[in-house]
Each structure stands twice: as structure tokens, then as C-alpha cells.
C-alpha positions as CSV (number, residue, x, y, z in Angstrom):
1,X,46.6,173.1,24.1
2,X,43.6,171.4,22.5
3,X,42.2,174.9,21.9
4,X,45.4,176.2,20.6
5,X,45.7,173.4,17.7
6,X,42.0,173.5,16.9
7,X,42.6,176.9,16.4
8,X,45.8,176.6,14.5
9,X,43.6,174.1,12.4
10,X,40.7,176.1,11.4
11,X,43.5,178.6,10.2
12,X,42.0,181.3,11.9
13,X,44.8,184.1,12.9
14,X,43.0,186.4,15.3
15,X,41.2,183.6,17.3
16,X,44.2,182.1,18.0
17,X,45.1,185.6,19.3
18,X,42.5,186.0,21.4
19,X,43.1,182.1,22.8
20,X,46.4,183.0,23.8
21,X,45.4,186.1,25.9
22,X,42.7,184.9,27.3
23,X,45.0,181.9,29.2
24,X,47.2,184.8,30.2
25,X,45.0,186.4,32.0
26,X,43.8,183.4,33.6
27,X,46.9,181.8,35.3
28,X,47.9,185.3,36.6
29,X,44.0,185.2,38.5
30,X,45.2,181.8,39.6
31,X,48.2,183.1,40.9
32,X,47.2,186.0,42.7
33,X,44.6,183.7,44.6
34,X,47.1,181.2,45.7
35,X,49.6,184.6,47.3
36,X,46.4,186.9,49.0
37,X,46.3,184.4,51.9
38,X,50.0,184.6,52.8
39,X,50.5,187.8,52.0
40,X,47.5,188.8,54.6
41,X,49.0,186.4,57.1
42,X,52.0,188.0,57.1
43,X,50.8,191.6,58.0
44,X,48.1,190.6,60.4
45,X,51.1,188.5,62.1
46,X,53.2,192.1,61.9
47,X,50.2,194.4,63.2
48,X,49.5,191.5,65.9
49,X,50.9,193.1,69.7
50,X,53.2,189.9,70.2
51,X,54.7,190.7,66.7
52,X,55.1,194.1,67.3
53,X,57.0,193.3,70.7
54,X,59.0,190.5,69.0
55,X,60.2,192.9,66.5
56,X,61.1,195.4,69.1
57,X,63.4,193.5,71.2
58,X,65.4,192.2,68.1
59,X,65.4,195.8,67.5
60,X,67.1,197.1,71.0
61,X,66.8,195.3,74.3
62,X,66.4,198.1,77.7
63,X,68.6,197.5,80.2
64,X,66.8,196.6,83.8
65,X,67.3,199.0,86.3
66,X,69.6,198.1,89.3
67,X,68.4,197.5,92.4
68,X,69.9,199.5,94.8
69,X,69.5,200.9,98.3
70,X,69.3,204.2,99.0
71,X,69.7,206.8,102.7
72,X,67.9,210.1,102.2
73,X,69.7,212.7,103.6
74,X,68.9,214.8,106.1
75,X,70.9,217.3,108.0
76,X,72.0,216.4,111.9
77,X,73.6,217.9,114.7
78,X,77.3,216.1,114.9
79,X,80.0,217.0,116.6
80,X,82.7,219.5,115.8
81,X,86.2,216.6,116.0
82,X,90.0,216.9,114.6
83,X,91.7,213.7,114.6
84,X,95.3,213.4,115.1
85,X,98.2,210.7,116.2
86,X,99.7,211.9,119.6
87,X,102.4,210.1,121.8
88,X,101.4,209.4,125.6
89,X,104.3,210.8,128.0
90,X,104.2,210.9,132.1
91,X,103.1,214.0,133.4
92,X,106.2,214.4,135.0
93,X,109.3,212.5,134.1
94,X,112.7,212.5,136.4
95,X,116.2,211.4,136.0
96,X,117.5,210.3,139.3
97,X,121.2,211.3,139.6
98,X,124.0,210.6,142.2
99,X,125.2,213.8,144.2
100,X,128.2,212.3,145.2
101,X,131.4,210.1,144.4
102,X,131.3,206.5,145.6
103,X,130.8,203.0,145.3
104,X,127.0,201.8,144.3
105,X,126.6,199.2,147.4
106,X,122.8,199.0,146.7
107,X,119.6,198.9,145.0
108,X,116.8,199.4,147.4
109,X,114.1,198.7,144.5
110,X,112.7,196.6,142.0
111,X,112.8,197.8,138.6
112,X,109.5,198.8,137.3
113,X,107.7,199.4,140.5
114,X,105.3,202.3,141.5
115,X,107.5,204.0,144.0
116,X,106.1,206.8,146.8
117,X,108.1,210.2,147.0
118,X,110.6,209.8,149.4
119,X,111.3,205.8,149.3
120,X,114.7,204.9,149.2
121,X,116.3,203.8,145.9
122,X,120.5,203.4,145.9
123,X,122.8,203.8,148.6
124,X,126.6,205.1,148.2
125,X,129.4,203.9,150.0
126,X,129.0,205.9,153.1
127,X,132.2,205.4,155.0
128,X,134.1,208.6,153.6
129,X,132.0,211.3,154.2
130,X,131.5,209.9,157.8
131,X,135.3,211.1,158.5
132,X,134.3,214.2,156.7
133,X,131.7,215.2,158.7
134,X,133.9,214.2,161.7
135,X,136.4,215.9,160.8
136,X,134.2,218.9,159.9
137,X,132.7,218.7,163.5
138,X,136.3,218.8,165.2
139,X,137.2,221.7,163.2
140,X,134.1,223.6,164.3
141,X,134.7,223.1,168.2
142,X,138.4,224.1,167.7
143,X,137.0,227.4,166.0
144,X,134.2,227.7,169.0
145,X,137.3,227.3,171.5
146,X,139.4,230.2,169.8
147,X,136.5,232.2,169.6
148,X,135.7,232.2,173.3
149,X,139.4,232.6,174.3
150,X,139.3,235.6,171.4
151,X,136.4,237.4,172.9
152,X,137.6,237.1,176.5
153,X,140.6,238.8,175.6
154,X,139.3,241.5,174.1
155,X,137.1,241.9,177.2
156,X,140.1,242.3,179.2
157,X,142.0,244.5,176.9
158,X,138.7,246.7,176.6
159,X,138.7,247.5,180.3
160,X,142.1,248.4,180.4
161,X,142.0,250.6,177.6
162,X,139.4,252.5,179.5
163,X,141.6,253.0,182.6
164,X,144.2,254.2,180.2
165,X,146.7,250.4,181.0
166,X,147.3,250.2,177.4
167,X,146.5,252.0,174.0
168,X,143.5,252.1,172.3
169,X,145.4,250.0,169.0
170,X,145.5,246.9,171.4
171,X,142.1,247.3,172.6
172,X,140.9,247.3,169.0
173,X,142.9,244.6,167.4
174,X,141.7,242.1,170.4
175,X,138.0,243.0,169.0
176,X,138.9,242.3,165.9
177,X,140.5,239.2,166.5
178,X,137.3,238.1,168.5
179,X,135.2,239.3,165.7
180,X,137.4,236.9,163.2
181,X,137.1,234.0,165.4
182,X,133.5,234.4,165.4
183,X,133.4,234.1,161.6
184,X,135.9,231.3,161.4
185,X,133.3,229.7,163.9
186,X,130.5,230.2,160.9
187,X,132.4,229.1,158.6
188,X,133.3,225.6,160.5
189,X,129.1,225.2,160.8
190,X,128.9,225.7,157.3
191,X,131.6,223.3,156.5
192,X,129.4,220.7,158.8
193,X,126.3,221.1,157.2
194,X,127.7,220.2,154.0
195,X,129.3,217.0,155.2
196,X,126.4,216.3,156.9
197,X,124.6,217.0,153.5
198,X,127.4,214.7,151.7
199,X,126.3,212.0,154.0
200,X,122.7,212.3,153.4
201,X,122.9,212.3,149.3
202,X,124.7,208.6,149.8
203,X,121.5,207.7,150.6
204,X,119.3,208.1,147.1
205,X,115.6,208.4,146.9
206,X,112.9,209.2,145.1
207,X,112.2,212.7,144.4
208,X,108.4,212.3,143.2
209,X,106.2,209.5,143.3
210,X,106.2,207.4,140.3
211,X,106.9,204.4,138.3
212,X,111.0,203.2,138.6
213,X,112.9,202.8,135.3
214,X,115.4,200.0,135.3
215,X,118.7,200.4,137.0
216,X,121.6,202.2,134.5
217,X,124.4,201.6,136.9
218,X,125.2,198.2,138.8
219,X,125.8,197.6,142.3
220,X,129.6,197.8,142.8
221,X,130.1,200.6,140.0
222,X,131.8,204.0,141.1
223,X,129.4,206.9,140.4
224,X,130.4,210.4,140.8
225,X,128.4,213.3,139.9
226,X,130.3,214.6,137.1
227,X,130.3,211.9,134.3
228,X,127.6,210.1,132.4
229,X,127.6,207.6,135.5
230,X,126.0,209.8,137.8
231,X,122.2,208.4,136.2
232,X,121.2,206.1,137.7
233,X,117.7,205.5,137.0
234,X,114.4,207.3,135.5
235,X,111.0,207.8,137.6
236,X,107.5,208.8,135.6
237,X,104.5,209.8,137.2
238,X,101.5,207.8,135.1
239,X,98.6,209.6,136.8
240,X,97.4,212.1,135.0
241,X,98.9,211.5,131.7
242,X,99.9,213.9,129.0
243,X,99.7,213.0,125.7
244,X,101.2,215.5,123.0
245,X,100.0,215.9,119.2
246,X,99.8,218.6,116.9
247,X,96.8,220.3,114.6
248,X,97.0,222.1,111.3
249,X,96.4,225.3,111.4
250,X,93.2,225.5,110.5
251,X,92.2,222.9,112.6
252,X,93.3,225.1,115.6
253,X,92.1,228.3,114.6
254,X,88.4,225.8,114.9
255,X,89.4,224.9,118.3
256,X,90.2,228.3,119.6
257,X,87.2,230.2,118.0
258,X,85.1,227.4,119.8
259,X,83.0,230.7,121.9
260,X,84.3,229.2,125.2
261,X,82.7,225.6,125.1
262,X,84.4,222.8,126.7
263,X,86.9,221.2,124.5
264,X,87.1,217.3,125.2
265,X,89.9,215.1,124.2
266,X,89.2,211.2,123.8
267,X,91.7,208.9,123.0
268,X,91.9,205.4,120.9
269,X,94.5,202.8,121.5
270,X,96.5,200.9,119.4
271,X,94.3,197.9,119.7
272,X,91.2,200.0,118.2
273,X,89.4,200.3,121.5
274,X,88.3,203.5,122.8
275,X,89.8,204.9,126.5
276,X,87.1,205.5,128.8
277,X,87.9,208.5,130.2
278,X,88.2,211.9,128.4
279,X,90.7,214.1,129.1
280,X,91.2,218.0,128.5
281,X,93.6,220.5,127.2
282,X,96.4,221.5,129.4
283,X,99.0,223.4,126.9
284,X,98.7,224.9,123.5
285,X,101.2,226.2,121.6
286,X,102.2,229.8,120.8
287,X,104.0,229.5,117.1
288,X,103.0,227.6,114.0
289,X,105.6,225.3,112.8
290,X,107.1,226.7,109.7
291,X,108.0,223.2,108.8
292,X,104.8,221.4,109.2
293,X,102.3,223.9,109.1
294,X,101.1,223.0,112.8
295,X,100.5,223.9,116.5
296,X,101.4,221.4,119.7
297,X,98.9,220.5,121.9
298,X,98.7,218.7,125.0
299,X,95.9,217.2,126.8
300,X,95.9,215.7,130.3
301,X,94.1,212.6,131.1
302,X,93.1,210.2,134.3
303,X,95.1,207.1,134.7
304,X,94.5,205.8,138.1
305,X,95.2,202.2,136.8
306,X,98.3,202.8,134.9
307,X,96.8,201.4,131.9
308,X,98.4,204.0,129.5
309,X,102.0,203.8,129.7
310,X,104.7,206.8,128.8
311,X,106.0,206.5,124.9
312,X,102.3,205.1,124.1
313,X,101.4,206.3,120.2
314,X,97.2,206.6,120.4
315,X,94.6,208.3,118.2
316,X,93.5,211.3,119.2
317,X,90.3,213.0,118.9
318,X,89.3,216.6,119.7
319,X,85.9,217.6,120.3
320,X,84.8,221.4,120.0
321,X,81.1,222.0,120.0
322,X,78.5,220.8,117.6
323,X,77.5,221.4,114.1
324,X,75.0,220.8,111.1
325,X,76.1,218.3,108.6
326,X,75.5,215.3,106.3
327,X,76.7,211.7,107.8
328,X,76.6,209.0,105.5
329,X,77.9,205.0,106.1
330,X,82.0,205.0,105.4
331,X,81.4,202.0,102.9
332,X,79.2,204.7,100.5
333,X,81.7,206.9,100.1
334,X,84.6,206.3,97.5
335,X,87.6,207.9,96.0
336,X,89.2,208.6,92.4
337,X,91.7,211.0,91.3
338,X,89.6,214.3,92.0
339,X,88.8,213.2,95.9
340,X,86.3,211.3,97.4
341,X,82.4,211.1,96.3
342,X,79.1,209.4,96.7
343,X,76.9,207.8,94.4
344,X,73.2,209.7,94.3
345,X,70.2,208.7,92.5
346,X,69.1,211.0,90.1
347,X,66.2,210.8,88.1
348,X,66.7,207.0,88.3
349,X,70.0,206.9,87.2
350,X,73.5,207.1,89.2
351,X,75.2,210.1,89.5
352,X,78.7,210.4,90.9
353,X,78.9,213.4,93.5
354,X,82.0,215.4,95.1
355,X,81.5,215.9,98.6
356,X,83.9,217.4,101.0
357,X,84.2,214.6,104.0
358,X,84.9,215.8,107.8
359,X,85.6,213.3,110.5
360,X,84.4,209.7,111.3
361,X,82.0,209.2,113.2
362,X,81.1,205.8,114.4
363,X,81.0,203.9,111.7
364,X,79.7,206.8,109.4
365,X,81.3,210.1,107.4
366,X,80.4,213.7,108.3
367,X,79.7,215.2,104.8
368,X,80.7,218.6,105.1
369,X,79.8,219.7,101.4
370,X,78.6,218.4,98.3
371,X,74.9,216.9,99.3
372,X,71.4,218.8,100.0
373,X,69.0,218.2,101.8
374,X,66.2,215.3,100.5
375,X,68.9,213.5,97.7
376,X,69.1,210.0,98.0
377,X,72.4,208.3,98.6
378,X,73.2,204.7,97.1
379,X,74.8,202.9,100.2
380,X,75.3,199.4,98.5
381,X,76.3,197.9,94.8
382,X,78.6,200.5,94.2
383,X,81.1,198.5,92.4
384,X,78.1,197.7,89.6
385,X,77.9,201.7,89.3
386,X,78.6,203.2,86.1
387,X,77.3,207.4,85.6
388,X,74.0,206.8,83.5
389,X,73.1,203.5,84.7
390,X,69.0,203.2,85.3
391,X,68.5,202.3,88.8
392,X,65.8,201.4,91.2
393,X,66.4,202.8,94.9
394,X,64.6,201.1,97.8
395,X,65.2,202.6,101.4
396,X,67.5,201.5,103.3
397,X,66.0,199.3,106.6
């Protein structure tokens, strides 16, 4: 400013110019060394690693991959198993019946029991067909008297037709006679043995050894043989045991074409637990049902213990052979709209897969199609799944 008013002072036009301009130039120097250092602060801080990093996460944060654990598969030799609900039944199941008309005086059994063939159940009144058969009896020696009075005669008429005593008409109709008396005589047997057989049936037993049914008709009730009170009770035999279920069709075409190995047939009871023995195929059927779209099937199984009862409903499995095939835990394999799939990693990210599943086994899924040979399966964290999502497989222990 001092410069500026000598100059304006001397009256001098162009130094004042060149004042002016030269303090210009000066406070610009000044300002562009005060900004160098900060400016170069600021791009060694950007070029800096840590910067660079900084400024890259503010950018776009990667997602960490999930941890997850994996199966590899590899093909095994499982067995060939339909699965099916079937209903136990006894393998042979009688209603006992009275044969005759009479009071029920007793039951000779305890409801329930196991029972031998032969051991007596009911017993009828028996007093009636007593006087039948005593009648019957009396009837039959009158018709043995006649008989022998009948043929003596015709004896005696026979010789005197040969002397020529009487005519030949008498001889013959006193053979005749003897020959009717005879039958009459056949006849009064037969009428006999059927008392005798009336007398027997008022004493009921068990046709077939087996388990007793309770008692459909009280003591004191009167049966007869020709209404609904003629059932008396039911008798099963538990030992072997049937039990009856059905395959699809396809199923059973598997089963046939099984080139003659054994076909084994384990059941599972109600409770979950497994029976111990297996049993085998006694009856297959010879139609598909046009309603369901399957074939009955019986199997027959040991039960010296009785420890399957008749009416039972069980799981049943079929076994027919062996076969190659994918088995991964049940808990990996899951289910949307388009049917059940897997999760596989692929190229370190999940990728939902289709499969085709078979039967259980164990605690594991037979994997019929959809997996080769080598891919890794993700067994656990499946509900954190999403198609795309990075993970990081470790094998499973």
C-alpha cells in the first residue's frame, strides 16, 4: 500500500501499473504454496493400499461364503424295496356254527384262549336227540325182525315153487318182499347214524387249532342252525400269519421280473419297530385293479409268539434283489412344487437339483436319478440356501 501511494505520488501512470501486477502475481505464488501440501496428501492417502481397500468396501461389500457340509456321492449297491401299508389277518380264520336246534347249556372255554383242534367249546341241550337216536335204534331192530321173517318166507315159498306146491307169482313176490325188507333195514341204519350224528354236533368243538373269539350267543339262548343264532364264536390260527397289501403296477411288474431271486418281505409295526422275522410271498394276484391301478399280495410270516394279532395295519416292505444308486441323508433332501431335490455345490455356489427318490433306507434316501457320480451334496444349513449363494463345503465327518 506504501508502494501503491508513493507511486500515485510521483504521478507516474505505468509504474503504478506495473506495482499492481507484480503483487498479483505474488499472492497467487503464495497461495499455491499453502494448497501443494494438501493437495499431495490427499492422493498419496488415495494411491495408499489401506485407501484403496477403504474405498472399495464403501464401494460394494462381498458376501462370505457359507459354511456348509458336504457328502460326495458315490454310487452303492442298495437294495431293490416297495413300500406299502398291508393289514395282518390269521392264516386261517373260522366261524364256529351250531349244527343243531337247542338250548346253549355251556361254554367249555375262555374267551380269547389259544385253543387245540378238537377241544370242546359249547354244548347243546342233549336230551332230545337222545330219544331220537332211541327211537331210531328201535325202528332199525323192528326192520331187522321183518327182514328175517321176510327172507325165511321166501325160502319156503322158493322150495315149493320148485316141487310145483304153488305158482311161480308167489315164489317171486316173497323175494321181493324179503328183498324190501332188506332195504327198509338200510334205511333204519341210516336213520341211526344220523341221530347218532345229531347227538354228537350237541357237543361243539374246535375245528382247527387257534385263538377263540368271544362268545356271540349266551348260555341259555336257543340256537338252531338256520338263523343268525347259529354263530357262535370265531377261531384264528396266528401262526403263520398272512398279511395282505397291494403294489402299483409298476411296482409288481419289478417284483416279477426279479430273474428268480428270493423276494423277502419285512414288516414294521405301528409303534416304528421293525419285526424280526421276514416273511415271503404266498399269493399274488392275477388282475390289476381298474380302480386303483394295483395288484394284491400276500406274504406269510412266523408268529410262534402271537405277537402279531389278526386286523393288525403294519408297514410293509418288499425286497427284490439289489441295485446301483445314490443314497443321501433324508434331512438333505427337500420338496417344492416341481418334486423333491437336493442342494449341490457347484462351482462354490448352491445349486438346487431334481432328483428322482426311491425308497428309504435307514435313515437315508435312495436317489434313483438326478445326481452323478463325484458332485457334492450339501447335507446341513439348508434353510440359509438361496440358488447363487457362495458357499464353502467341508466334508462331512
Amino acid at each position: 500500500m506504501k508502494r501503491l501511494s508513493l507511486s500515485r505520488k510521483s504521478g507516474s501512470e505505468p509504474d503504478f501499473a506495473k506495482i499492481l501486477l507484480s503483487d498479483f502475481v505474488a499472492s497467487r505464488a503464495m497461495r499455491n504454496r499453502a494448497l501443494t501440501p494438501i493437495f499431495l496428501a490427499v492422493v498419496v492417502a488415495a494411491c495408499s493400499p489401506g485407501g484403496a481397500q477403504d474405498g472399495g468396501k464403501k464401494a460394494a461389500a462381498a458376501p462370505d461364503a457359507l459354511v456348509v457340509t458336504t457328502l460326495e456321492m458315490a454310487p452303492r449297491s442298495v437294495p431293490v424295496s416297495f413300500e406299502a401299508v398291508g393289514r395282518t389277518e390269521g392264516s386261517r380264520e373260522v366261524q364256529v356254527r351250531a349244527r343243531v336246534s337247542g338250548i346253549l347249556e355251556r361254554q367249555l372255554f375262555n374267551e380269547g384262549d389259544a385253543v387245540a383242534a378238537g377241544a370242546p367249546l359249547f354244548r347243546i341241550e342233549r336230551a332230545p336227540f337222545e330219544i331220537e337216536l332211541a327211537s331210531a335204534r328201535g325202528a332199525l331192530a323192528q326192520e331187522r325182525a321183518r327182514e328175517e321173517l321176510a327172507q325165511q318166507e321166501s325160502e319156503r315159498l322158493k322150495g315149493l315153487a320148485d316141487r310145483r306146491a304153488i305158482s311161480q307169482k308167489e315164489a317171486d313176490q316173497a323175494s321181493s318182499a324179503a328183498r324190501q325188507s332188506a332195504a327198509a333195514v338200510q334205511v333204519a341204519q341210516a336213520r341211526v347214524r344220523q341221530a347218532e350224528l345229531n347227538l354228537s354236533y350237541t357237543h361243539v368243538t374246535a375245528p382247527i387249532g387257534g385263538v377263540t373269539g368271544r362268545a356271540l350267543q349266551s348260555v341259555g339262548t336257543l340256537v338252531s342252525p338256520n338263523n343268525d343264532s347259529a354263530l357262535l364264536t370265531t377261531l384264528t390260527r396266528g401262526d403263520p400269519m398272512w398279511v395282505r397289501f397291494a403294489l402299483s403296477e409298476a411296482e409288481y411288474a419289478r417284483v416279477r421280473g426279479g430273474d428268480g431271486k428270493a423276494i423277502e418281505v419285512r414288516i414294521e409295526l405301528a409303534d416304528g419297530k421293525p419285526y424280526p422275522a421276514p416273511g415271503k410271498i404266498n399269493f399274488a394276484g392275477s388282475s390289476v385293479d381298474t380302480a386303483t391301478g394295483t395288484v394284491q399280495m400276500r406274504a406269510e410270516l412266523p408268529n410262534p409268539k402271537l405277537a402279531l394279532l389278526p386286523g393288525q395295519y403294519v408297514r410293509v416292505r418288499v425286497v427284490s434283489g439289489t441295485q446301483q444308486a445314490f443314497v443321501v441323508p433324508q434331512t438333505a433332501v427337500m420338496q417344492n412344487e416341481t418334486g423333491r431335490f437336493v442342494w449341490v455345490s457347484d462351482g462354490g455356489k448352491a445349486t438346487p437339483r431334481p432328483i428322482r427318490a426311491g425308497s428309504w433306507l435307514g435313515n437315508d434316501w435312495v436317489v434313483l436319478e438326478g445326481l452323478k457320480s463325484g458332485e457334492q451334496v450339501i447335507v446341513d444349513n439348508l434353510v440359509r440356501l438361496r440358488p447363487g449363494v457362495p458357499v464353502q463345503g467341508k466334508k462331512a465327518g
